[in-house]
BALOTI-534686 format. One record per residue (C-alpha): residue in one letter; x, y, z. Coordinates in pm, whole numbers, plus 50000, padded with zeros to 5 digits. Each point is the difference from the previous one (the first is absolute). Layout:
BEGIN
AXYZ...
END
This chain:
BEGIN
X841486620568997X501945027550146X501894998950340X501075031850209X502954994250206X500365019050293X503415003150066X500365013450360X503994996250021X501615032650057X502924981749755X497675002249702X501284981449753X502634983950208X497814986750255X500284961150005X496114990650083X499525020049597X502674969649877X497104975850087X497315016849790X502335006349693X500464963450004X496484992550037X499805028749722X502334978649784X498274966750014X496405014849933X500255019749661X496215001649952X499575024250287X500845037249996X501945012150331X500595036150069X501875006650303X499675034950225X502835006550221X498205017950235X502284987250328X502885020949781X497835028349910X497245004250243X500925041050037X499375004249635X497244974850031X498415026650271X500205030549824X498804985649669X497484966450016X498374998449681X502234973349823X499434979750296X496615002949994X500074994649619X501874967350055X497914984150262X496555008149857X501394985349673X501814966850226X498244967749968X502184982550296X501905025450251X503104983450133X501455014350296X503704991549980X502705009150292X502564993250252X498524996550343X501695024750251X498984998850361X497084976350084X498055019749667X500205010549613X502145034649983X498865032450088X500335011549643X497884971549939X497565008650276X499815031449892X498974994849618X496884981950137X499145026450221X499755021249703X498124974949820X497115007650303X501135033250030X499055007849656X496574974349967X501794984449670X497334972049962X501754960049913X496864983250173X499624969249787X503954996649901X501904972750122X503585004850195X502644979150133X503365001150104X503474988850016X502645014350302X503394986650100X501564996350305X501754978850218X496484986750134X500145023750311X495865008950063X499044998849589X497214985750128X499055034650132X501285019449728X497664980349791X496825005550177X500595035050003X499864996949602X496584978150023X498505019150295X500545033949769X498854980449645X496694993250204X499525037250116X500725006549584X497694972049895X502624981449854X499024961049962X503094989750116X502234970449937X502514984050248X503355014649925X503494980350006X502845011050291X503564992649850X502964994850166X502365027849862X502434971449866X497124971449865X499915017849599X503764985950007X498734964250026X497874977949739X497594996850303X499505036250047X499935009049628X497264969449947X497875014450330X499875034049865X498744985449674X497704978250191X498955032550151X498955014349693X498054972849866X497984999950333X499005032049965X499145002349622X497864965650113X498435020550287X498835027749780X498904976149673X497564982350253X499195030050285X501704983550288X501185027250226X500625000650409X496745010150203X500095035650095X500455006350383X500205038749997X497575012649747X497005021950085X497024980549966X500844966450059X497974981850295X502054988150235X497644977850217X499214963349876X496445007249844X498744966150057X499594990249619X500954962349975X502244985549727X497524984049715X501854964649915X500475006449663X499914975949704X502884971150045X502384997949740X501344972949846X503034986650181X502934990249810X504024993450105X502404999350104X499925025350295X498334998550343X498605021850300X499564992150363X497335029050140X501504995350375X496885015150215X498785003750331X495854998849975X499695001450425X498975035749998X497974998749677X496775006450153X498065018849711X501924979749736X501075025649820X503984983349994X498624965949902X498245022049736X502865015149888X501984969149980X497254980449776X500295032649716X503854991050041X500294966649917X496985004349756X502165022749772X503554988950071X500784981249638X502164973950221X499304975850219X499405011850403X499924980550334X498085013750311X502284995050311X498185010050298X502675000650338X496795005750190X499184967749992X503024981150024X500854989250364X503495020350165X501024985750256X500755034250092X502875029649945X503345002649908X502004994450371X503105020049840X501854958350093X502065002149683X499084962449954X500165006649645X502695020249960X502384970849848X497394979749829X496355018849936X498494978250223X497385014450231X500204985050341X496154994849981X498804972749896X496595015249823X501674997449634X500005034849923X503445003749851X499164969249740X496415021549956X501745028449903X502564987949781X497434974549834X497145024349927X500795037850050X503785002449886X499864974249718X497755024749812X501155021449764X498475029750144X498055005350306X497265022950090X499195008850337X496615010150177X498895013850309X497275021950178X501685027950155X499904998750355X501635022650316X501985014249724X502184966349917X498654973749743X498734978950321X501454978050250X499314969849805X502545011549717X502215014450281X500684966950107X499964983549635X503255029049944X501464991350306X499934962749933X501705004049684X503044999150185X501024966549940X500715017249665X503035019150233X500375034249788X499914983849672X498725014449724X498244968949875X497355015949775X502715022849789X498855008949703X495834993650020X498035029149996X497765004950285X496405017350026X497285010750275X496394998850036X498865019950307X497245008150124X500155034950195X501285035049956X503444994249926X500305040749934X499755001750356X502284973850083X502965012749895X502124974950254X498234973649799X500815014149686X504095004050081X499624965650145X498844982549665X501785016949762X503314993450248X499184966449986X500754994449661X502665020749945X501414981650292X499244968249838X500615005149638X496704997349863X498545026449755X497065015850205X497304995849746X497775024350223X496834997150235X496644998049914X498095016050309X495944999550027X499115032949901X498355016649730X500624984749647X500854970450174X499944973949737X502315022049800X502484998650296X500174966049969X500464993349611X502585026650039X501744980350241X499314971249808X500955013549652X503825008150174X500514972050152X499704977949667X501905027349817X502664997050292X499724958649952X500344997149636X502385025549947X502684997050299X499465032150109X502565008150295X501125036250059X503155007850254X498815005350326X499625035650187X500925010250327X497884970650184X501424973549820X503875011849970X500185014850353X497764965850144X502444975449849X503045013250068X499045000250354X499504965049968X502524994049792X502605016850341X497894975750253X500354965849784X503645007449951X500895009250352X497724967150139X500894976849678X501144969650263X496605001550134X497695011149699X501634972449730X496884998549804X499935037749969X504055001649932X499694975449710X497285015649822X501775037250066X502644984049787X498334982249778X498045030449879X502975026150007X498915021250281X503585000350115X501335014449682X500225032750156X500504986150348X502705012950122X501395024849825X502344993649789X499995025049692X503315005450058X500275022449635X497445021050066X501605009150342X502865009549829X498455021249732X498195013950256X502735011550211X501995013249662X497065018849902X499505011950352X503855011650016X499635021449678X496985013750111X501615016550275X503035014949817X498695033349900X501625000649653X498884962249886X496125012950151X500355031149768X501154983249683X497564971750087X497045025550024X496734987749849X501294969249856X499884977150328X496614995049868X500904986049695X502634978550064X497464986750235X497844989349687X502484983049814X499804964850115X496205002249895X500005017049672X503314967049969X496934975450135X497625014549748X502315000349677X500524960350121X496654995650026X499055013449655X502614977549826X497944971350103
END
């Protein structure tokens, strides 16, 4: 197989995202990686295109690779794929992906420009990994990047790639078609699913459809947990009850129903009918009651998947909503099955990444939702820990205050030696190119370490 890197970082072969694929590159010997630096070169790259053109029509996998500057991928970046249109190169029928670094400030945009543009190309694409610019410096960075990898070569071995939500062609209105159940396989263990739903505005059946195919094909064992039925006493009153010990000040037994058959799962998969652009009151209440879980992220670590029924391409508050969700939370977002055309393959997608995200541990760092959501929280639990004890504990506990507050006392140092040379003209001119580099040498120091083992 042969990959085509992208690199979109003006730095060429300095740039720090390119660190990550050279030690992906390093751990998968079988594949063949050729790397363009078009951020680097994109004039030459615009008065002569053919060895691009050569490259990506000969690409198996085009990996998009770059720093994310200002909400989006760079504009040398941007501009290589406008000459990609510009010049009708056809990669319809390739896959892509992509890695970026950052400091988690809107990735989450800068990668759906990528996907938004791979659909225009006809790329089938694959769900890309944001790195913090620091995380190929840890063992848990360096094993998520590699974890990376192996999702994607998985993705493309069994044609498992994200539903297009730009390309020409695609209908966009449910078309009625109902999920066919599908053959049951046999279940085996360990490993369990709770398929949370909300059947009160399932009038054609077409979610209770979908649901059926789902746990029909899901290798593990699944539990139906319909909140429509079970009896609220009513909202959340905002009474911070259970602030110091979970407990809900209503006596209806939701908090022990949630604990004892959603969270206990080892995944959970959630279904609704779209309705006045939300997921419906019935699981608006259901979130809100959660509550008695304060902001803890009790589920950390499960993956999490969707089956919807409605035109989630036109919901795109929906769409920010879910995938928020469980970046907020933690979970890997195993994707959404929505009724539309090819709908039973939406759902053993769905299903199919979900298991792989079970039996393999699958947990990439969070983007822009996640990072900017908890740290939020992680500002409001500290400032309110004599109220929110619960909360404060498990902040600790988990090592959300690691970072909390600031105390990289070093790095403020180097920073303000490196920002006093910077400004002394002869240091700058001596320096020249080479801030770049010296930039690179705790990771090329991470990567020789990491080789050794």
């Amino acid at each position: 197989m042969k990959v085509l890197v992208l690199n979109g970082s003006p730095a060429g072969e300095n740039s720090i995202t390119l660190q990550t694929v050279l030690y992906i590159q390093d751990h998968f010997p079988d594949v063949t990686f050729e790397t363009l630096h078009v951020g680097q070169r994109i004039r030459s790259v615009e008065k002569d295109f053919s060895a691009s053109e050569q490259a990506l029509k000969e690409a198996d996998l085009i990996l998009f690779c770059y720093p994310v500057y200002t909400f989006l991928v760079p504009a040398q970046l941007h501009r290589f794929i406008e000459l990609i249109k510009e010049k009708n190169i056809d990669v319809s029928g390739k896959c892509a992906t992509q890695i970026s670094t950052s400091k988690h400030f809107y990735d989450s945009t800068a990668h759906r420009f990528i996907q938004d543009n791979c659909d225009d190309l006809g790329l089938n694409y694959i769900r890309g990994i944001s790195a913090d610019m620091e995380d190929l410096l840890t063992e848990k960075g360096q094993t998520q990047a590699l974890d990376f990898f192996k999702f994607v070569l998985w993705s493309m071995e069994n044609g498992l790639y994200e539903p297009p939500f730009y390309r020409a062609g695609e209908q966009t209105l449910p078309s009625g078609e109902t999920a066919e159940p599908g053959e049951p396989k046999a279940k085996r263990k360990p490993g369990s699913v709770a398929v949370v739903a909300d059947l009160s505005n399932d009038a054609d059946g077409r979610l209770a459809a979908m649901i059926a195919r789902f746990r029909n094909v899901f290798p593990l064992e699944t539990s139906l947990v319909d909140i429509g039925t079970f009896p609220f006493s009513g909202g959340c009153l905002g009474c911070f009850n259970c602030a110091a010990d979970g407990k809900c000040i209503y006596k209806d037994g939701f908090d022990n129903y949630l604990r004892g058959n959603i969270q206990s799962a080892d995944a959970i998969v959630y279904a609704f009918t779209v309705k006045d652009h939300s997921m419906g009151q019935r699981f608006k209440l259901y979130d809100d009651r959660q509550f008695c879980n304060g902001h803890r992220t009790v589920t950390m670590g499960k993956p999490v998947g969707y089956l919807i029924d409605g035109d989630l391409n036109r919901e795109l508050n929906v769409k920010t909503l879910i995938e928020s969700r469980a970046q907020v939370g933690g979970n890997f977002f195993a994707g959404a099955a929505v009724s539309r055309r090819n709908v039973d393959a939406n759902v053993d997608r769905m299903a199919q990444t979900l298991f792989y995200a079970m039996q393999n541990h699958y947990q990439p760092p969070a983007d822009f939702y996640g990072v900017g959501g908890m740290k939020i929280f992680r500002d409001l639990i500290f400032q309110m820990q004599g109220l929110m004890k619960a909360d404060h504990k498990f902040y600790k506990e988990h090592g959300f205050y690691d970072d909390y507050p600031q105390k990289h006392r070093g790095k403020i140092a180097a920073m303000y030696l490196v920002g006093g040379m910077m400004t002394n003209k002869k240091i700058k001119k001596k320096i020249g190119s080479k801030m770049t580099e010296g930039m690179l040498m705790p990771y090329k120091a991470a990567m020789k370490k990491a080789k050794k083992k």
